[in-house]
N, CA, C and O of each residue as an XYZ file, in Angstrom:
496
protein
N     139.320     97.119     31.196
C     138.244     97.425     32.124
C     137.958     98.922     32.094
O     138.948     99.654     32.097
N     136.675     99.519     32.064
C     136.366    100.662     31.849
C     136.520    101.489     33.568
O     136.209    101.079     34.686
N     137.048    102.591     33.164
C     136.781    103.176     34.816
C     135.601    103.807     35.332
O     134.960    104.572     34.612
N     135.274    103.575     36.434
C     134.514    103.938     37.057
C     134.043    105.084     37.325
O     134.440    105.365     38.456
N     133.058    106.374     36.681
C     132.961    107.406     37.323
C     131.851    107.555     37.446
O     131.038    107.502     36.522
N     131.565    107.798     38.771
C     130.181    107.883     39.313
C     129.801    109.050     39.351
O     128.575    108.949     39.400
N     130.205    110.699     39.363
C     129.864    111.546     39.487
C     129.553    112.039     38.045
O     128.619    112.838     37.983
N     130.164    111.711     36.870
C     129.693    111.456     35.438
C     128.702    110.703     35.515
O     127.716    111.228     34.999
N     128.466    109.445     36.035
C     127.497    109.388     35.203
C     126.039    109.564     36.328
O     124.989    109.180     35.813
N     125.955    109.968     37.414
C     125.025    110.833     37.935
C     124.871    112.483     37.397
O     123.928    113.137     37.841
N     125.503    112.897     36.763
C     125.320    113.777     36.423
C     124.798    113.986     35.050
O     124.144    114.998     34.799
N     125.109    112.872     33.928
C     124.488    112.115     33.204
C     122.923    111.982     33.106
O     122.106    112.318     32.249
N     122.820    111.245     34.544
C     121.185    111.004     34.718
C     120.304    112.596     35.067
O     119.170    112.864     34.670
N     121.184    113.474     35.892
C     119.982    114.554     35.999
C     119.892    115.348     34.519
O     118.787    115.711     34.113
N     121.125    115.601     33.722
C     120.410    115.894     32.651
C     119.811    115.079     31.694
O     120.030    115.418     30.531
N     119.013    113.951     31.892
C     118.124    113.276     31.859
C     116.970    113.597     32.379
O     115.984    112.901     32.139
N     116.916    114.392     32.953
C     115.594    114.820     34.364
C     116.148    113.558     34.968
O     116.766    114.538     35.382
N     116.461    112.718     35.323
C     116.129    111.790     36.447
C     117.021    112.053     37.381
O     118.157    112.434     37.101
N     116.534    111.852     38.763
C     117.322    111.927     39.853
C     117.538    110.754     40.597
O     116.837    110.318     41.510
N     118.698    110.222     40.067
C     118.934    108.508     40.689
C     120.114    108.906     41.825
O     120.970    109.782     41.955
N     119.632    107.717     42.574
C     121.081    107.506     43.804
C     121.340    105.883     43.739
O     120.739    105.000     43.128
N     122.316    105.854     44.491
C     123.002    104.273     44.280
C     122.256    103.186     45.108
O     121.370    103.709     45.785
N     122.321    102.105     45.234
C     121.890    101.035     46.303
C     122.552     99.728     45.929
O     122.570     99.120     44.859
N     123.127     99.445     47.183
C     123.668     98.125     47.435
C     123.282     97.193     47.227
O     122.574     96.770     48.141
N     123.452     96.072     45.781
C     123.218     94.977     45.456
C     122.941     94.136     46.522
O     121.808     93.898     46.941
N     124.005     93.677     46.971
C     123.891     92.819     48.210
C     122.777     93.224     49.739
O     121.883     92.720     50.419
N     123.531     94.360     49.637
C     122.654     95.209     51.118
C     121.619     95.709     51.197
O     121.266     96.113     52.305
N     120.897     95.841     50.252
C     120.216     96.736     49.413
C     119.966     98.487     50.133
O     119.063     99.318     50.029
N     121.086     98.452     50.753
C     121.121     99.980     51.499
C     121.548    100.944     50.547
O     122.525    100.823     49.807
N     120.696    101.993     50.610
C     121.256    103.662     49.676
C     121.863    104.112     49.985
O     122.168    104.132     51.177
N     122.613    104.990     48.749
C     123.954    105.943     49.317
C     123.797    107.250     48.658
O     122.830    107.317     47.899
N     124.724    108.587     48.806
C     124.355    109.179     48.008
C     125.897    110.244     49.268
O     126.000    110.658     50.423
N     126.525    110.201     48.298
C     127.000    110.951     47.122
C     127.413    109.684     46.245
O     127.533    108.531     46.659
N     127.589    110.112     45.045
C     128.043    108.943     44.133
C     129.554    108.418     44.286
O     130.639    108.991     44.387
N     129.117    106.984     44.255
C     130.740    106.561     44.516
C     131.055    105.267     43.432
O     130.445    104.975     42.403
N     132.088    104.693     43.981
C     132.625    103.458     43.070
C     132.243    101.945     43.846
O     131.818    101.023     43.149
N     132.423    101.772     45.301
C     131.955    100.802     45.685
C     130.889    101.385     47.214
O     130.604    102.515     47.609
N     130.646    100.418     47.578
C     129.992    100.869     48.456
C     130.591    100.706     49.844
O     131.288     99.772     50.242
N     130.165    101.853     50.549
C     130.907    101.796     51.592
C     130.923    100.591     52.842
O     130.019     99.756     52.852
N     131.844    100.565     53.730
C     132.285     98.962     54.285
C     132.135     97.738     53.959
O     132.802     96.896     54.560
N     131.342     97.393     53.062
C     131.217     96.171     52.723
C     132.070     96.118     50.965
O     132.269     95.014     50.457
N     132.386     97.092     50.404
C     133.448     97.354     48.730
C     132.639     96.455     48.282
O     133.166     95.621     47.547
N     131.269     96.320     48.525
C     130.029     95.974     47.300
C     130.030     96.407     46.240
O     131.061     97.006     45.933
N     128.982     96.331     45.250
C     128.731     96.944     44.063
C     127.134     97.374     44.370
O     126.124     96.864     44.856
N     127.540     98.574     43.802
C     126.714     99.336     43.232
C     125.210     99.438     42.539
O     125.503     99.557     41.349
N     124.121     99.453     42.602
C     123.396    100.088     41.474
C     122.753    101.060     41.461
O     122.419    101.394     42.598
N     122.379    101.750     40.629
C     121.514    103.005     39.814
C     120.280    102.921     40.217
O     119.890    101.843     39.769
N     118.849    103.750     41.190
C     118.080    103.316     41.129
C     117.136    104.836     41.441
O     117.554    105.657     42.258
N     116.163    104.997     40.861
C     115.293    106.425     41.214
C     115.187    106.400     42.659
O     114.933    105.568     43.530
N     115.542    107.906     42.565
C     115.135    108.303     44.118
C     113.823    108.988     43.945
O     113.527    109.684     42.974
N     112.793    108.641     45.337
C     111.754    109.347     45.603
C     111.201    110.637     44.795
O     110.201    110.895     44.126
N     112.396    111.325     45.214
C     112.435    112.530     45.183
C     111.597    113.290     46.753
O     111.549    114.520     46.730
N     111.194    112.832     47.584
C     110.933    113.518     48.695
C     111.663    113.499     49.886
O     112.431    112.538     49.897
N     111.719    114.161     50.854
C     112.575    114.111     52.291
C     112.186    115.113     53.182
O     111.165    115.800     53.170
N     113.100    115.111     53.931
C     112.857    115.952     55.147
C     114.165    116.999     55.399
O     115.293    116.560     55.177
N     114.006    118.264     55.824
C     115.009    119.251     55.810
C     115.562    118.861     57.667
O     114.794    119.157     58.582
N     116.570    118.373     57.882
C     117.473    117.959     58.929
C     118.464    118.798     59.333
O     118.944    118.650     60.457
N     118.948    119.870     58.422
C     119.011    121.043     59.475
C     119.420    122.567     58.547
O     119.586    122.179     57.391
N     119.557    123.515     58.580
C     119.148    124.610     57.926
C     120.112    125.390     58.194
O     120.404    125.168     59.369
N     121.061    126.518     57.596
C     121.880    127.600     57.671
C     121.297    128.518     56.527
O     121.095    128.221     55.349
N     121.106    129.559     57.100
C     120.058    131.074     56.301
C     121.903    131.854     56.193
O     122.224    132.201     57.329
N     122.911    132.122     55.275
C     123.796    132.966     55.075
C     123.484    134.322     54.555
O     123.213    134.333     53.354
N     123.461    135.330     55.093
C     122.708    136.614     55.159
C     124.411    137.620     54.474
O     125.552    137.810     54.895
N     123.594    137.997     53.242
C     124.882    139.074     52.417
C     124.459    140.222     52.608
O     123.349    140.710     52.817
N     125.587    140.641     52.503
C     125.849    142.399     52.760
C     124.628    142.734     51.502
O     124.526    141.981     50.534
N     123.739    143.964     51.673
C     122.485    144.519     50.798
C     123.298    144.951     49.706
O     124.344    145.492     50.065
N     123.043    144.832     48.011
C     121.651    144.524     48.061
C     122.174    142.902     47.386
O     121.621    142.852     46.287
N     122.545    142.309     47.479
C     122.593    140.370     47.974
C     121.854    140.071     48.782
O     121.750    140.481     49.938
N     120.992    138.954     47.956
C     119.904    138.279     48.990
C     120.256    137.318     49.915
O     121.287    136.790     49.498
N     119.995    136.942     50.715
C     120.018    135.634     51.691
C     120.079    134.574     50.896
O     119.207    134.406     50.043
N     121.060    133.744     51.043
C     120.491    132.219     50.619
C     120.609    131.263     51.814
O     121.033    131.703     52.882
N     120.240    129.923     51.679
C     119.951    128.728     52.240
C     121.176    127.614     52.012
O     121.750    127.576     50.924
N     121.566    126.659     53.157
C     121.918    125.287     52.283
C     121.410    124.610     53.549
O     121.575    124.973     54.714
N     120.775    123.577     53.091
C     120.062    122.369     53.691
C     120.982    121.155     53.938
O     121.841    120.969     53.076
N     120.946    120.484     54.754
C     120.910    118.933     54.640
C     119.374    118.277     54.785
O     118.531    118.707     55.572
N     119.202    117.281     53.976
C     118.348    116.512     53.457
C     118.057    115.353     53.724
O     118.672    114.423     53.202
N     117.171    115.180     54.495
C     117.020    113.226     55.031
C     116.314    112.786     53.957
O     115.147    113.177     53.996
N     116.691    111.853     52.639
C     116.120    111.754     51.781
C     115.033    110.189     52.144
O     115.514    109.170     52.640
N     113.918    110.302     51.858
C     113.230    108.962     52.033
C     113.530    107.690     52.076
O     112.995    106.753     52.669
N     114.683    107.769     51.204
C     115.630    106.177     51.347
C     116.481    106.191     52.128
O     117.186    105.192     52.271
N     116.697    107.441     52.947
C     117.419    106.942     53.843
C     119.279    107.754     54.160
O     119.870    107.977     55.217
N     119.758    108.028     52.442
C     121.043    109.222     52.783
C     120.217    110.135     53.008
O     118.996    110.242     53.127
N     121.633    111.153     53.069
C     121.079    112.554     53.632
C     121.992    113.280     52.868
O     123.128    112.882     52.614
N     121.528    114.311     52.508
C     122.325    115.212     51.235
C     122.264    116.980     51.427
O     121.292    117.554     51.918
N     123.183    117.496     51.062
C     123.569    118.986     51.046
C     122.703    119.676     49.679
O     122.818    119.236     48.535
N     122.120    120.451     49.936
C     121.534    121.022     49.464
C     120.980    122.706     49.427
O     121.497    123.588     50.113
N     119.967    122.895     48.590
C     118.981    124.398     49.247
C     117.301    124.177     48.976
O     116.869    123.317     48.208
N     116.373    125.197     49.818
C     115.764    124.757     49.343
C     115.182    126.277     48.517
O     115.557    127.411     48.814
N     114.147    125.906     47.389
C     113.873    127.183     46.630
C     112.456    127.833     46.875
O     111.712    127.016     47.418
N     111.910    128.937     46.664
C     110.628    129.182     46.309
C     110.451    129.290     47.700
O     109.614    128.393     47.802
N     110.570    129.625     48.636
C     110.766    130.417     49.985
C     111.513    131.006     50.922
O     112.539    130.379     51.186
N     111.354    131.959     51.490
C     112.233    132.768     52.059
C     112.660    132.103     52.986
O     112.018    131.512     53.854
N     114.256    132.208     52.771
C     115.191    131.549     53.674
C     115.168    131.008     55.465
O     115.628    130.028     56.051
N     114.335    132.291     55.921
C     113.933    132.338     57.203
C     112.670    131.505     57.842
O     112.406    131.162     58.994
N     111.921    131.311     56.413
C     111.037    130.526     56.817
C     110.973    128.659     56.539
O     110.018    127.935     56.823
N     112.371    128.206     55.874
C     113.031    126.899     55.945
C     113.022    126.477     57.244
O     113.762    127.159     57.953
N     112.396    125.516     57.860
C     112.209    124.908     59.110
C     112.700    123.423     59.016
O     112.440    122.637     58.105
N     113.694    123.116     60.474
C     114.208    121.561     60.557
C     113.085    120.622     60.724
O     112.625    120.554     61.864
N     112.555    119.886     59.814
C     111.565    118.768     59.828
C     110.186    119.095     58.746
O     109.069    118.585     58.838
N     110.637    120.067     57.754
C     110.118    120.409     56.486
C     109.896    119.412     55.727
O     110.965    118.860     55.463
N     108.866    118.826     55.163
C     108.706    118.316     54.037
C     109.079    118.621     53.270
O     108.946    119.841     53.368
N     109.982    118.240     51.561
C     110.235    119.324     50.346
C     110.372    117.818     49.471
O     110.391    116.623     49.767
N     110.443    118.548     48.368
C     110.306    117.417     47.179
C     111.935    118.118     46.156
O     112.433    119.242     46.214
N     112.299    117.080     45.439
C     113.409    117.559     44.774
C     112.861    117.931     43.262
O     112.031    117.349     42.563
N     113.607    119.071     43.034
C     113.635    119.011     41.850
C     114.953    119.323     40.864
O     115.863    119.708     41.598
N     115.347    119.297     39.581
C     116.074    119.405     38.980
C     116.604    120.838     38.027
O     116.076    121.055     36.937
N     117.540    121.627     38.501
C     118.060    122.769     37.680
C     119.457    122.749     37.372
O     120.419    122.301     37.995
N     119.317    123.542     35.876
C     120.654    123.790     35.315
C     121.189    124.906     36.003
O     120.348    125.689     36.446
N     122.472    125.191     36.215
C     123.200    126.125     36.375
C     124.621    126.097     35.490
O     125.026    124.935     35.448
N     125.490    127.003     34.779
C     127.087    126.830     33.676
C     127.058    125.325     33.874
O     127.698    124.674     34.700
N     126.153    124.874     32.915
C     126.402    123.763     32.035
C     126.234    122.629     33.479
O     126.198    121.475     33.051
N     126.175    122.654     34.329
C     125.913    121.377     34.975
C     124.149    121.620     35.724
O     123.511    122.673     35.735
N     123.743    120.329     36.257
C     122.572    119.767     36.886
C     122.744    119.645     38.389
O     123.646    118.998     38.921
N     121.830    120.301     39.004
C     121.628    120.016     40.266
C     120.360    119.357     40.905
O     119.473    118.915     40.174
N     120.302    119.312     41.825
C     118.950    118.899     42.951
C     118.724    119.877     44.085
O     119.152    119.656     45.217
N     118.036    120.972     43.754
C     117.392    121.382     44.901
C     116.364    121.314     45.342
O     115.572    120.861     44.515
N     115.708    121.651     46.736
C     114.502    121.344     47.176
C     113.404    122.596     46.926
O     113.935    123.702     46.818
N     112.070    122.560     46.830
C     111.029    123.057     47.058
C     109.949    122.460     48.346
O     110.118    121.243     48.425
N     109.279    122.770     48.998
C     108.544    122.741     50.061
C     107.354    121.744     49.589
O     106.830    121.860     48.481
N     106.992    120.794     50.491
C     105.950    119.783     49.970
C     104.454    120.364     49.238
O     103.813    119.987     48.257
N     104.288    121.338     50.126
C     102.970    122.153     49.694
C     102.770    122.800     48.883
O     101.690    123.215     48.463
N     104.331    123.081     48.362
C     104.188    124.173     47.146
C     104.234    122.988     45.658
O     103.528    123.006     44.650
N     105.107    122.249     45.960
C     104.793    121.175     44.609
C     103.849    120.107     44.183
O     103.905    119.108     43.466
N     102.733    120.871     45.097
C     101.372    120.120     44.168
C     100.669    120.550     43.617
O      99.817    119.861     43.056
């Protein structure tokens, strides 16, 4: 039996560009961080595109000693429903507001893939 790694192979998919999260066969409820079964019910799993849109649910601006810029980390009410740790990009930290629209997008950083957010208005 092959083992299970879910954070391989989500990480897999974003350097793919795609940004998938899991959903419950049975339940058909989403999850997200990647796992092996699903939580309380030790369902299975599947692979399925996320939106890519959500809502910013709550905001910390971490302010560095000059000359270090400010950064952001978000949590994320994603349209299906988890909610995910994040940042968002392409605006100043101070002006990240709880109940933001933002859309995800996909960047490299030393060899791995992430998901951060941009602002709904700016990605059209």
């Amino acid at each position: 039996m092959a083992e299970v790694q879910p954070d391989v192979e989500y990480q897999a998919h974003l350097a793919e560009g795609r940004f998938m999260i899991q959903r419950g066969i049975q339940s058909g409820l989403y999850h997200f961080y990647p796992r092996a079964i699903e939580p309380a019910t030790g369902g299975e799993l599947e692979w399925v595109a996320a939106s890519g849109t959500g809502t910013v649910h709550s905001v910390t601006v971490v302010n560095r000693k000059p000359p270090l810029d400010p950064y952001n980390v978000v949590l994320v009410d994603l349209a299906e429903g988890p909610r995910m740790m994040s940042r968002v990009e392409g605006i100043d930290p101070a002006d990240i507001k709880i109940g933001m629209s933002v859309v995800a997008r996909i960047v490299e950083a030393d060899d791995r893939h992430f998901v951060v957010f941009v602002p709904a208005e700016e990605a059209q």
